[in-house]
C-alpha positions as CSV (number, residue, x, y, z in Angstrom):
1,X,289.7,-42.8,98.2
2,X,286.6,-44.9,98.0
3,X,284.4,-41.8,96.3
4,X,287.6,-41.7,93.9
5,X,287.6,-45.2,93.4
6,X,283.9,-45.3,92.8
7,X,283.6,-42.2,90.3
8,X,286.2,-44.0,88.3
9,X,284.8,-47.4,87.8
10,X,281.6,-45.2,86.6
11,X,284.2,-42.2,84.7
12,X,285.6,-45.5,82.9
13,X,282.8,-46.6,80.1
14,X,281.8,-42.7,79.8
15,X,285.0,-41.5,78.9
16,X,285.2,-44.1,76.2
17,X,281.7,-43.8,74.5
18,X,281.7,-40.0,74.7
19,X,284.9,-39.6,72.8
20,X,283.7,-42.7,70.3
21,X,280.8,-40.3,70.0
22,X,282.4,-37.4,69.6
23,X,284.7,-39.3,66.3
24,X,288.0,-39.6,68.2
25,X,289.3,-43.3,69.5
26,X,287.9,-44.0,72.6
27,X,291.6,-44.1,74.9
28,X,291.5,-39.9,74.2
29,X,287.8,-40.4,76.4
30,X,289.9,-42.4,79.1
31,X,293.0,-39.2,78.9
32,X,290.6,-37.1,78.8
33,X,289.1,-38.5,82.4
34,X,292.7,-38.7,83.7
35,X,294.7,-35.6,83.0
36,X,290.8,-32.9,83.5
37,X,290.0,-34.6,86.2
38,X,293.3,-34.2,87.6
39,X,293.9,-30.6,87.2
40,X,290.4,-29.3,88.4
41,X,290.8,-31.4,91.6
42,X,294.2,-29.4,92.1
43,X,293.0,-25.7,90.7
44,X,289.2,-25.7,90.4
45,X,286.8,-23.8,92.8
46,X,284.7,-26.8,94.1
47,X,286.1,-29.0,96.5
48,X,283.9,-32.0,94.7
49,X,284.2,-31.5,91.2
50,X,284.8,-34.4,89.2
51,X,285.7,-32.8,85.3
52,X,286.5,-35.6,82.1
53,X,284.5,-35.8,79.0
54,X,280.7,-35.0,78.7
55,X,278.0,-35.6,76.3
56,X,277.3,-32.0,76.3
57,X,280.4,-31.3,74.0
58,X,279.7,-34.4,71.4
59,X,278.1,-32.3,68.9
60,X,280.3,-29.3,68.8
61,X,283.7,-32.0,69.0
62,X,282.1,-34.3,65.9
63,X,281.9,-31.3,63.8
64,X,285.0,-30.4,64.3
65,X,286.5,-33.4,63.6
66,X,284.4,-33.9,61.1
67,X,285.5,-30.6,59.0
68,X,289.1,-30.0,60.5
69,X,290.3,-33.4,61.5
70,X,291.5,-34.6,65.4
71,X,294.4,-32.4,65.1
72,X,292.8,-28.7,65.5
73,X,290.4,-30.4,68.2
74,X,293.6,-30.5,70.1
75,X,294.4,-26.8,69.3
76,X,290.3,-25.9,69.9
77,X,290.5,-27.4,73.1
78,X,293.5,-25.7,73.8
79,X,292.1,-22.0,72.9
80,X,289.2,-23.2,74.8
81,X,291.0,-23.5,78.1
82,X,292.8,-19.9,77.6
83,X,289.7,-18.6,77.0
84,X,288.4,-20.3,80.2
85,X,291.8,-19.1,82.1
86,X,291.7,-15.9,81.2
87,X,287.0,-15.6,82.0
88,X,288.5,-16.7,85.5
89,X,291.3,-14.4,85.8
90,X,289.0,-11.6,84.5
91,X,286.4,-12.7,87.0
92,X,284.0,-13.2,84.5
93,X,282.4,-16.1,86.8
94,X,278.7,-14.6,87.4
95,X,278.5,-13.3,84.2
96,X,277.6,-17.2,83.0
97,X,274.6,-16.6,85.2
98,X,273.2,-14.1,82.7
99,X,272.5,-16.7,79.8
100,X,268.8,-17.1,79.7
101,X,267.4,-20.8,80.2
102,X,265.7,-20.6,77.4
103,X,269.0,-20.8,75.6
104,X,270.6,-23.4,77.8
105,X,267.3,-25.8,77.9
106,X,267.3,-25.3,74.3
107,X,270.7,-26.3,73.5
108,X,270.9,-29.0,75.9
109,X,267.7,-30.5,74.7
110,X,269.1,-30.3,71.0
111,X,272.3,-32.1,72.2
112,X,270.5,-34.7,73.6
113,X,268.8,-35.5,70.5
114,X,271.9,-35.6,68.7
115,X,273.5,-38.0,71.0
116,X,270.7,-40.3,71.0
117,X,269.9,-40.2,67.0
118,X,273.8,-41.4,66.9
119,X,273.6,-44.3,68.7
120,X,270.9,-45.4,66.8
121,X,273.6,-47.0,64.5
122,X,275.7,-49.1,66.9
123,X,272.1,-50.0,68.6
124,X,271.5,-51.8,65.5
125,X,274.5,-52.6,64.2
126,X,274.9,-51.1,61.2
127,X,278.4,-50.8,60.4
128,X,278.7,-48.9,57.0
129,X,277.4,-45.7,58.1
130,X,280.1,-42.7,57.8
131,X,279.5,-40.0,60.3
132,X,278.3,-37.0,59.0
133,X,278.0,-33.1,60.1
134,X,274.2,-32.9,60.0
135,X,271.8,-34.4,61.4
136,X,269.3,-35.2,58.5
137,X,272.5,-36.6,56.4
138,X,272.7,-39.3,59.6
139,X,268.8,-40.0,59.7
140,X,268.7,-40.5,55.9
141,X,271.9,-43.0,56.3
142,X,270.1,-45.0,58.9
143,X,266.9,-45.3,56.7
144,X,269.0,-46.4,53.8
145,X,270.7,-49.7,55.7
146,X,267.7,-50.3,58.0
147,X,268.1,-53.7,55.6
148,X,271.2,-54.6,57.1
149,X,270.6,-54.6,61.0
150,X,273.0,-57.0,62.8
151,X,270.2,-58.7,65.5
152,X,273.3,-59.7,67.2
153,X,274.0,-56.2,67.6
154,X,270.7,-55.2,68.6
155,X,270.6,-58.2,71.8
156,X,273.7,-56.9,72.9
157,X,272.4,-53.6,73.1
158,X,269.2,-54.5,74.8
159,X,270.8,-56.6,77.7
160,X,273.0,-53.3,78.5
161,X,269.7,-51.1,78.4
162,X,267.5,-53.6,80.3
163,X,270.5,-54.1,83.1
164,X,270.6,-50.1,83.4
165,X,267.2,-50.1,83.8
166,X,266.4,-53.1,86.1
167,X,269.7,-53.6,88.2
168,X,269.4,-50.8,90.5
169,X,265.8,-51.4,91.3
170,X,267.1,-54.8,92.9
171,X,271.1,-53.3,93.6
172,X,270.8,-49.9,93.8
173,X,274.6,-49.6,95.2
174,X,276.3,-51.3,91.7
175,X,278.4,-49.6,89.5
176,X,275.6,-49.9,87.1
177,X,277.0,-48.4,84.0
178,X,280.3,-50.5,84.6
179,X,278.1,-54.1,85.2
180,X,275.9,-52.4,81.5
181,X,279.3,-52.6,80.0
182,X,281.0,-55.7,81.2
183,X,277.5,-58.2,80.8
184,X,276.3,-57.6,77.5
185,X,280.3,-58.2,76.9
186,X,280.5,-61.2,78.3
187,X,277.4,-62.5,76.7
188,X,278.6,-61.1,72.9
189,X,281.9,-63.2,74.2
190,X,280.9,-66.2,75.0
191,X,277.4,-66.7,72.4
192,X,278.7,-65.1,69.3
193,X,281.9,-64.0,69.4
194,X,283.1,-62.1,65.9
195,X,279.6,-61.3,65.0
196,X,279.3,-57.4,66.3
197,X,281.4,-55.0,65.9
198,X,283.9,-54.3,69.0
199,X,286.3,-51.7,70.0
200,X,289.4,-53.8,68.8
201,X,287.6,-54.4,65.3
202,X,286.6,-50.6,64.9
203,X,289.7,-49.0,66.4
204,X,292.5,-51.6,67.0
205,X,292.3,-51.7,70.5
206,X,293.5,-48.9,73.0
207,X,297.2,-48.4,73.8
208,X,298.3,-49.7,77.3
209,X,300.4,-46.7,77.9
210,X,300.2,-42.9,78.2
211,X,300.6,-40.7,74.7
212,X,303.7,-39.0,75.1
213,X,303.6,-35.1,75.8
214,X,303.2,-33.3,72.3
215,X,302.2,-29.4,71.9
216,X,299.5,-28.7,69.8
217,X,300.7,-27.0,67.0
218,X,298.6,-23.1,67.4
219,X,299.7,-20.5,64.6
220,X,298.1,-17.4,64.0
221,X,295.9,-19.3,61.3
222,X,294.5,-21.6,63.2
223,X,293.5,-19.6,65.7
224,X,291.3,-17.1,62.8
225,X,290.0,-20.6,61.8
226,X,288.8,-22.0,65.2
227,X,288.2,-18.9,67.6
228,X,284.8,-19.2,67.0
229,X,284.5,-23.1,67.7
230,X,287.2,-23.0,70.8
231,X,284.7,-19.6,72.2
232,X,282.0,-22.0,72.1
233,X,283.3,-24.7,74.0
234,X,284.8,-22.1,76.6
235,X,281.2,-20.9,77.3
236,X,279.3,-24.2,77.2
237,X,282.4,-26.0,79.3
238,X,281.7,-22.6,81.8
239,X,278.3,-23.1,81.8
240,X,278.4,-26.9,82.7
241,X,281.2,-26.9,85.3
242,X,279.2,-24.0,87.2
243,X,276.4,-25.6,87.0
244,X,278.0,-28.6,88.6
245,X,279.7,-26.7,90.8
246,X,276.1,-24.7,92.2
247,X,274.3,-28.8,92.1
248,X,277.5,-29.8,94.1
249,X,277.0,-26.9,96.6
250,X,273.2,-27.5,96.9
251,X,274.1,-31.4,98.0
252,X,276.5,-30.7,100.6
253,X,275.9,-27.0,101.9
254,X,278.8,-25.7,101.1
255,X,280.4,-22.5,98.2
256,X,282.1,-22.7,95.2
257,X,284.6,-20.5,93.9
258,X,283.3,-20.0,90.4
259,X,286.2,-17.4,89.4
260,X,288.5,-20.3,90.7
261,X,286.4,-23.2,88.9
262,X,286.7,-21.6,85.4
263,X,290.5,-20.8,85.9
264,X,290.8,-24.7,87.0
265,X,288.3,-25.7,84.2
266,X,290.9,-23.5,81.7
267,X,294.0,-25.0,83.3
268,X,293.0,-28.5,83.0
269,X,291.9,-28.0,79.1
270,X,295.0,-26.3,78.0
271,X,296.8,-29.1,79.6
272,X,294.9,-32.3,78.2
273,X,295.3,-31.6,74.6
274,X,299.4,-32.0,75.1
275,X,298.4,-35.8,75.9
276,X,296.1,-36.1,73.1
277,X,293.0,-35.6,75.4
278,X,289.7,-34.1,74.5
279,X,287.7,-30.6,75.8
280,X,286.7,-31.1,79.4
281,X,284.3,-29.7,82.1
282,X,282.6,-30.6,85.1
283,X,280.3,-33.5,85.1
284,X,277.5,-33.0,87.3
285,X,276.6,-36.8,87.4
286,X,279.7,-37.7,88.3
287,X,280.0,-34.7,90.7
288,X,277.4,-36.2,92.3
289,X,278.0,-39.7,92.2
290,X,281.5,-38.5,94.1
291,X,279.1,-36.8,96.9
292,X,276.8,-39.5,97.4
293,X,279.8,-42.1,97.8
294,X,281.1,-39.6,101.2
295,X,283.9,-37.6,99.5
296,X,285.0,-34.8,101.9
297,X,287.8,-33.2,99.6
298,X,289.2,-32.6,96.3
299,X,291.6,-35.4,96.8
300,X,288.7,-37.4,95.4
301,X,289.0,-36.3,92.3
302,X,292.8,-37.0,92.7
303,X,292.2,-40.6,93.5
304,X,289.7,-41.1,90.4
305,X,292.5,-39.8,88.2
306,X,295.3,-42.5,89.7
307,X,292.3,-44.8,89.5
308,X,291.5,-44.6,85.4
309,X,295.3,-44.5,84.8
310,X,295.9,-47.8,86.5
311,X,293.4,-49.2,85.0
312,X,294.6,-48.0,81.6
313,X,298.1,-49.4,82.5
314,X,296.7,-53.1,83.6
315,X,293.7,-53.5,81.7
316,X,293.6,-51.9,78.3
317,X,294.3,-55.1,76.1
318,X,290.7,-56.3,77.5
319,X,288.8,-53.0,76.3
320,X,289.1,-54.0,72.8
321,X,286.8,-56.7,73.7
322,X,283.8,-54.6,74.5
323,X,280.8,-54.2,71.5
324,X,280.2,-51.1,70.2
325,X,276.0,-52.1,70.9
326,X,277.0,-52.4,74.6
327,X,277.9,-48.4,74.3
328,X,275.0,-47.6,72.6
329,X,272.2,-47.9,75.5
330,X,274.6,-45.9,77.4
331,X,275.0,-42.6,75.7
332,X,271.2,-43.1,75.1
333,X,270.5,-43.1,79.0
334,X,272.8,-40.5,79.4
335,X,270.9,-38.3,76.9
336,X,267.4,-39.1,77.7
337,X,268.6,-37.7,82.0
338,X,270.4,-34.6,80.1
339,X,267.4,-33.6,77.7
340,X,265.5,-31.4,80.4
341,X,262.4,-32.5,78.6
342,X,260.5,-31.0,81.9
343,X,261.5,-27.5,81.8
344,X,261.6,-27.9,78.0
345,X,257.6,-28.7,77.8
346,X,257.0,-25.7,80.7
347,X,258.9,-23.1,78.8
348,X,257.2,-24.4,75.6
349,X,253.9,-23.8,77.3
350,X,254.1,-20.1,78.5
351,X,253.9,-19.3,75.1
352,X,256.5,-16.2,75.1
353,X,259.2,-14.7,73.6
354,X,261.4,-17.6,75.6
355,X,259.5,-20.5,73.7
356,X,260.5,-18.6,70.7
357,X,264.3,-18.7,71.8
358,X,263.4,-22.1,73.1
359,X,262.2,-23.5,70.0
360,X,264.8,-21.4,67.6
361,X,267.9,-22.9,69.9
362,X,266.8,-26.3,69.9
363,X,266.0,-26.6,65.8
364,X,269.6,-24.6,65.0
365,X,271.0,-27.2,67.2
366,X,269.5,-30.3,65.7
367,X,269.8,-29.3,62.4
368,X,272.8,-27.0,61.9
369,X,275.3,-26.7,64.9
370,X,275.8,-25.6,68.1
371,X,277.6,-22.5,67.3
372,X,275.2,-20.9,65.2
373,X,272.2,-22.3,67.8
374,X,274.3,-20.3,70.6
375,X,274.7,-17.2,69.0
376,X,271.2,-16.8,67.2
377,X,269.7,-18.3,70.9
378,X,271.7,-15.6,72.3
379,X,270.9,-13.0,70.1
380,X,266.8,-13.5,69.9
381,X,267.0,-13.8,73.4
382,X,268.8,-10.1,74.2
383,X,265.7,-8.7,71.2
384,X,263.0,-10.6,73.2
385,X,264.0,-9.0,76.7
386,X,264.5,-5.2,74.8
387,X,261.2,-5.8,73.7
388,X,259.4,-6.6,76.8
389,X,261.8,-4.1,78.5
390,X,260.6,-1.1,76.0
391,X,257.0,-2.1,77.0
392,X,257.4,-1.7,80.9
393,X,257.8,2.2,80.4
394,X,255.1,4.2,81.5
395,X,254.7,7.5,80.5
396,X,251.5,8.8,81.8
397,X,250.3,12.3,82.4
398,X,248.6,12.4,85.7
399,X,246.9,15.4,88.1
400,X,248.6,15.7,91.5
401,X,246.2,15.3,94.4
402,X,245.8,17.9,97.1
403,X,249.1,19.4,96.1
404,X,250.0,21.0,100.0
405,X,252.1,24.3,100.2
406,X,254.7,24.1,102.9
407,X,255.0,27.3,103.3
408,X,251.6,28.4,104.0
409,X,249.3,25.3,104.2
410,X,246.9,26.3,101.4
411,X,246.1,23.5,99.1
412,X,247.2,24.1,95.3
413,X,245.2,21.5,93.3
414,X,242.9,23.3,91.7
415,X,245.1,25.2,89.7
416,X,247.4,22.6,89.2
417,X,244.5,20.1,88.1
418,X,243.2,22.7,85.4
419,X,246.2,24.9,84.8
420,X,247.3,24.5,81.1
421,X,250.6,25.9,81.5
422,X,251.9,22.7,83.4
423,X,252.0,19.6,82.6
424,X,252.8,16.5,84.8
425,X,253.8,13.7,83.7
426,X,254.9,10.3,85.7
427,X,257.7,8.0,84.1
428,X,258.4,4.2,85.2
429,X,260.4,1.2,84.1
430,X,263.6,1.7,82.4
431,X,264.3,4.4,80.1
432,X,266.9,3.0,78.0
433,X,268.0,2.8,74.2
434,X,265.1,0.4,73.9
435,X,262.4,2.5,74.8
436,X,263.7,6.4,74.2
437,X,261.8,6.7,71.3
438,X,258.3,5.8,72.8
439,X,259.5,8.4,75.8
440,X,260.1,11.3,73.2
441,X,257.4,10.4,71.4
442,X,254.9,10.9,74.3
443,X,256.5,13.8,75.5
444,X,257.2,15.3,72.4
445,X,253.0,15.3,72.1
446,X,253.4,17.2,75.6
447,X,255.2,19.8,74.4
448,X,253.2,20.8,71.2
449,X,250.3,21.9,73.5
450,X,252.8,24.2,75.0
451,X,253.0,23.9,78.7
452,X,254.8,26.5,80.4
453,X,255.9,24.0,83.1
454,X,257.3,20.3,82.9
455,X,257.2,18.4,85.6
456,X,258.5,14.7,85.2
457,X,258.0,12.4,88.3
458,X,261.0,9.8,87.8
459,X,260.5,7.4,91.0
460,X,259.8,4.4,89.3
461,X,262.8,4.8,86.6
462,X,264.9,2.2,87.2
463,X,267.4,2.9,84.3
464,X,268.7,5.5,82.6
465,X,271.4,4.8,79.9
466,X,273.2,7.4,77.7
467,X,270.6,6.5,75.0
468,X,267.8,7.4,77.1
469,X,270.0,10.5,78.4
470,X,270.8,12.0,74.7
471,X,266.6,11.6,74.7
472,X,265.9,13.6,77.8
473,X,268.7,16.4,76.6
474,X,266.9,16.7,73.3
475,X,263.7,17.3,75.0
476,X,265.1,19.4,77.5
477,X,266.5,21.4,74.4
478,X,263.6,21.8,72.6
479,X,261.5,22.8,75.4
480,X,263.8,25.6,76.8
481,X,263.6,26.6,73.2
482,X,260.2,27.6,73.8
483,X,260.7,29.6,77.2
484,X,259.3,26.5,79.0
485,X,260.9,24.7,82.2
486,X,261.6,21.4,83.4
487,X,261.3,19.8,86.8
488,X,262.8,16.4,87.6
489,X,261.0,15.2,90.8
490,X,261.6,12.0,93.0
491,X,265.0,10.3,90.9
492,X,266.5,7.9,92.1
493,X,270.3,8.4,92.9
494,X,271.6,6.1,89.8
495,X,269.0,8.3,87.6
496,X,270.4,11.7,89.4
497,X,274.0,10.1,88.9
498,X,273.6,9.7,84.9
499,X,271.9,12.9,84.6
500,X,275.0,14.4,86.0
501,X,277.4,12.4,84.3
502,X,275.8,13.6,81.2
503,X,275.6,17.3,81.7
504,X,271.6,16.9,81.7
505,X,271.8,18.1,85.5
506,X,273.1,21.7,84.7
507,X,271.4,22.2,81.9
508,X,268.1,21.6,83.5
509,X,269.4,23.4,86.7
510,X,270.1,21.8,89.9
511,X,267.4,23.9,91.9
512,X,265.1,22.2,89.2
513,X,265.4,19.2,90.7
514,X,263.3,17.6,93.7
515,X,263.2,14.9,96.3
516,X,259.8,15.4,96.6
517,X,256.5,16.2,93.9
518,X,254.5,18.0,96.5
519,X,257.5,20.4,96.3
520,X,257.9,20.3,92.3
521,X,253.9,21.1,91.8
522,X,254.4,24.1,94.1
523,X,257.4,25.2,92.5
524,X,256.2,24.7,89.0
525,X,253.0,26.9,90.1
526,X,254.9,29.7,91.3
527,X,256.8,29.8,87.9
528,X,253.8,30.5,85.8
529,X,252.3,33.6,85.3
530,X,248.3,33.2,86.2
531,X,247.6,36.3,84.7
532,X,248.3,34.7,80.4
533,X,246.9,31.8,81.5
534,X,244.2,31.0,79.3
535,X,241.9,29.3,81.6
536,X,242.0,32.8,83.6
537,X,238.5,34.6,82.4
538,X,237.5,37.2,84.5
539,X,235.5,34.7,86.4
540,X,238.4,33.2,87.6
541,X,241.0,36.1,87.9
542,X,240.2,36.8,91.3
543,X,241.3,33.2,92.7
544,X,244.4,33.4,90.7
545,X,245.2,36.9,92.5
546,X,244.3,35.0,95.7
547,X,246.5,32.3,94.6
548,X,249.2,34.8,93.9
549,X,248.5,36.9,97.1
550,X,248.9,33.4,99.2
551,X,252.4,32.5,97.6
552,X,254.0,35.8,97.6
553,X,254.0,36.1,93.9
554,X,254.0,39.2,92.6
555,X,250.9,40.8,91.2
556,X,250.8,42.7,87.5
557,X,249.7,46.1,87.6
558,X,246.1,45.5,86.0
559,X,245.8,42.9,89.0
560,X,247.2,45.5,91.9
């Protein structure tokens, strides 16, 4: 109960300046914290997950307010939550692990930015500013009223940002974002009341009462007009409630469900928008804050709920009190700790194809939206890791050393290390759809100086795909075509699994294919016929009937 009540008093002032931030009144915020955090206490996979609004979703909720209106939020929240239901039900939980940090860092950074930039306004009070989609439409609106700063404004907002700052050096234990909302308050109260712009002035106060249960109204329209919005706030509310979830596991040693988290997460986002609440997901500061104050259960999470909602009920009429500036230094803390600006300058310094991604996902971000920044971030990110991929395969033609026969213990290497007639060839990394065309092409080069014998040493292939596959069988093709033969030696059993799935094992021949090189080499000797070999002069004919004579091969009637 105490971890409840404590998450609360801190879920209180950031439900209301994320959802004044994200263009909705600021009671949706405080719905928002009441009815999520609810529902992933009773559903989720984490037995300390605290859920309500985040900063994380500003950008992506403003433009959708901004271009569709608070109504379809409800119905992109909604879609968001099935989505999220049905990723959980699906088990989709590790695949969120598979989203590159480059992508993540990149987004998260450009969020950050955003929130900050937009608090730049009630910072300085400058109350004519209309909020707009982009980001350089806001800049250029601050630039053209930076004549008309309210410095009543502005020493509200710095007695909230010095108290965050300076309180918990001397109190660590205070509420500090509560005692950053309720002093610069209580200062703009009693020195200059009516001169900065408050909650009550900007949005007529907040209700003292629950909104009444109301369905969002979903046709088939609306879903072809926000699918892509609601996907993106499935993905980024999955991302940051597992993330949560892993930071929550790390604190107290224990395991998440995240199959159960994101059908909790989905559950609790379907439900909200029916009491006019925003999108949702876990909030790993509060998550945390929740730990560090001794919660043992979900029933924490319960407890903040009860808490926010009778704090709604009593205390509402007083809310409208509270300056807009005293919000601002807020939301700016909050995104300077959620910029990453660590692992943003480290991946920016390895100078890789992840900078690039890094760098794209950030600017697309800042500048255009999230949606777009995901996808493309996405997108670059799958290229840059084909590429590398493609340029781990190794195709290198090598001469076996000291080849031994089994059979009869004679070393073959010389022959094999001269012998025209076979080729051997070693293949790593992954042969894949990526990288089949530089395979062919080597190989390809292979088989216009006509070998008799193939032999390709696949140990270090790690994949084989049916790209990769349609390759090989081309090859294989082309070089039975010529009377030639090839030898798989050393695949591994996912390799020797594709290449029967696709056929590739019969038509190269099961007896073709070896466990061990030593044996291919030998194998491949014994197929070629020493006597057309054009290394064999009549120098060397004698060693090749020796050679012959040793491996029971049978002799030509010029030789006998």
């Amino acid at each position: 109960m105490i971890a409840g009540l404590t998450v609360g008093i801190v879920a209180i002032p950031l439900g209301m300046a994320f959802a004044i931030a994200s263009g909705v009144k600021p009671e949706y915020g405080l719905y928002t914290t009441i009815f999520a955090g609810l529902f992933v206490a009773l559903f989720g996979g984490s037995r300390f997950q605290i859920a309500g609004p985040t900063g994380a979703f500003i950008p992506i909720l403003l433009a959708i307010v901004l271009e569709y209106g608070y109504e379809k939020l409800l119905v992109a929240g909604f879609l968001a939550g099935f989505i999220l239901l049905l990723m959980g039900i699906l088990k989709f939980g590790k695949l969120i692990q598979f989203i590159p940090r480059s992508v993540t860092i990149g987004f998260t950074s450009g969020i950050a930015v955003i929130i900050f930039s937009g608090q730049i306004g009630n910072f300085l009070g400058l109350e004519e500013l209309d909020k707009k989609q982009y980001f350089h439409e806001n800049m250029m609106q601050i630039i053209d009223n930076i004549a008309f700063i309210n410095w009543y404004s502005v020493c509200t907002a710095f007695i909230g940002l010095f108290a965050i700052i300076f309180i918990p050096k001397i109190l660590p234990k205070v509420p500090i974002l509560l005692v950053a909302l309720i002093l610069p308050t209580a200062v703009a109260m009693l020195l200059y009341p009516s001169e900065v712009a408050t909650i009550g002035t900007s949005f007529g106060g907040i209700p003292q009462s629950l909104p009444s249960f109301r369905m969002p109204e979903i046709t088939w329209g609306t879903i072809a007009e926000l699918w892509q919005p609601a996907f993106v706030i499935a993905m980024l509310g999955g991302i940051e409630s597992l993330l949560s979830a892993v930071v929550s596991d790390g604190m107290t040693g224990t395991k998440h469900n995240s199959n159960r988290e994101l059908v909790g997460q989905g559950i609790a986002n379907m439900v909200t928008p029916m009491f006019g609440g925003i999108p949702a997901t876990g909030a790993i500061a509060r998550t945390a804050t929740n730990i560090k104050s001794g919660a043992i259960s979900p029933f924490s999470g319960i407890f903040q709920s009860v808490f926010v909602l009778l704090i709604l009920l009593l205390f509402a009429p007083f809310a409208s009190n509270i300056p807009l500036a005293s919000m601002a230094p807020i939301l700016m803390i909050v995104a300077y700790n959620m910029s990453e600006y660590k692992s943003f300058i480290h991946i920016l310094k390895l100078k890789t194809g992840d900078s690039l991604v890094l760098v794209v996902t950030f600017l697309l971000t800042v500048f255009v939206n999230l949606t777009t920044a995901v996808q493309i971030g996405l997108l670059l990110a799958m290229v840059s890791f084909i590429k590398r991929m493609s340029e781990v395969l190794q195709v290198e033609k090598v001469i076996p050393d000291k080849v031994k026969d089994t059979t009869h213990g004679n070393h073959l290497d010389t022959l094999s290390s001269t012998c025209p007639k076979l080729s051997f060839y070693t293949v790593g990394g992954a042969l894949f759809f990526g990288a089949a065309d530089k395979f062919e092409s080597i190989i390809t080069r292979c088989i216009n100086q006509r070998p008799t014998v193939l032999i390709l040493k696949m140990k270090h292939v790690s994949i084989l795909d049916a790209t990769g596959a349609a390759n090989l069988d081309s090859l294989v093709t082309d070089f039975k075509n010529m009377s030639g033969t090839i030898i798989i030696s050393e695949a591994n059993s996912d390799v020797t699994a594709m290449l029967k799935a696709s056929g590739l094992l019969y038509k190269i021949g099961e007896h073709h294919i070896f466990h061990r090189s030593e044996e291919a080499v030998n194998y491949g000797l014994q197929l070629i016929e020493v006597s057309k070999c054009s290394i064999c002069s009549k120098e060397n004919r004698t060693s090749c009937k020796a050679f012959k004579q040793n491996n029971n091969v049978s002799l030509s009637s010029s030789e006998q």
